[in-house]
C-alpha positions, 0 to 999 in steps of 0.5 A: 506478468500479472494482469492489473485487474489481479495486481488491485486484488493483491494490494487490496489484499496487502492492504488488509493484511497491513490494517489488521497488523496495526492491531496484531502487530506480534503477528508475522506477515506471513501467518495473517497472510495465510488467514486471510487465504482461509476466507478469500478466493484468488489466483496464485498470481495475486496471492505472490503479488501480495507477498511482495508488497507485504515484504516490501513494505516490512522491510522498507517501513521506515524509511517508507514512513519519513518518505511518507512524513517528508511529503505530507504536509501538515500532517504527522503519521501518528494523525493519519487513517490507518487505512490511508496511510498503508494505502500509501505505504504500498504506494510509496513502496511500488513508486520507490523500489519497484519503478521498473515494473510499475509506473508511478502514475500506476501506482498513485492510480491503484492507490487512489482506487483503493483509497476510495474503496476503503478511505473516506471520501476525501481519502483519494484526493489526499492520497493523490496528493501526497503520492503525488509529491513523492513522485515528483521528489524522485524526479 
């Protein structure tokens, strides 16, 4: 089992690799993955945790992003901070297909985080928001 303090360093990870997808988009998963263990020092635990969010995520991203679209209101993916909205997928995908190992509330939580780390200001209240919903659509 991961410790949480790792898992924030695998998805902030996955996050990066997701970021720098929307503008390599050629590039697999795997092979920007691999770059980014050339420049940053992790545990093995972390690098796998990483895996499966960037796998996770990939395979399930459409229906991710109409998961994403149906609880945002007022806003279209294609208007949305790329940084925010892979925050979200990551989220979304913990919160959908990996509620046995990782409580929604975590989820959201970690994502808050990281969107406060890497958004804007308001990007953990919006974040919040729509994770929030989808949460709450599941239940």
């Amino acid at each position: 089992m991961i410790v949480p303090k790792l898992r924030r360093q695998s998805r902030e990870l996955a996050l990066q690799v997701l970021f720098q997808q929307e503008f390599s988009p050629t590039m697999p998963f795997a092979e920007a993955l691999e770059r980014f263990r050339v420049y940053h020092q992790a545990p093995a635990e972390v690098w796998q945790y990483a895996e499966v969010l960037l796998n996770g995520v990939n395979s399930h991203k459409d229906s991710l992003d109409q998961t994403l679209q149906a609880n945002s209101a007022h806003w279209k993916l294609e208007r949305m901070a790329l940084v925010e909205l892979n925050i979200m997928r990551i989220a979304a995908f913990e919160i959908v297909h990996m509620a046995d190992e990782v409580p929604g509330k975590t989820a959201i939580n970690e994502a808050v985080e990281v969107s406060k780390k890497y958004g804007s200001s308001e990007s953990g209240s919006y974040v919040n928001g729509v994770l929030d919903q989808i949460l709450k659509s599941l239940n």
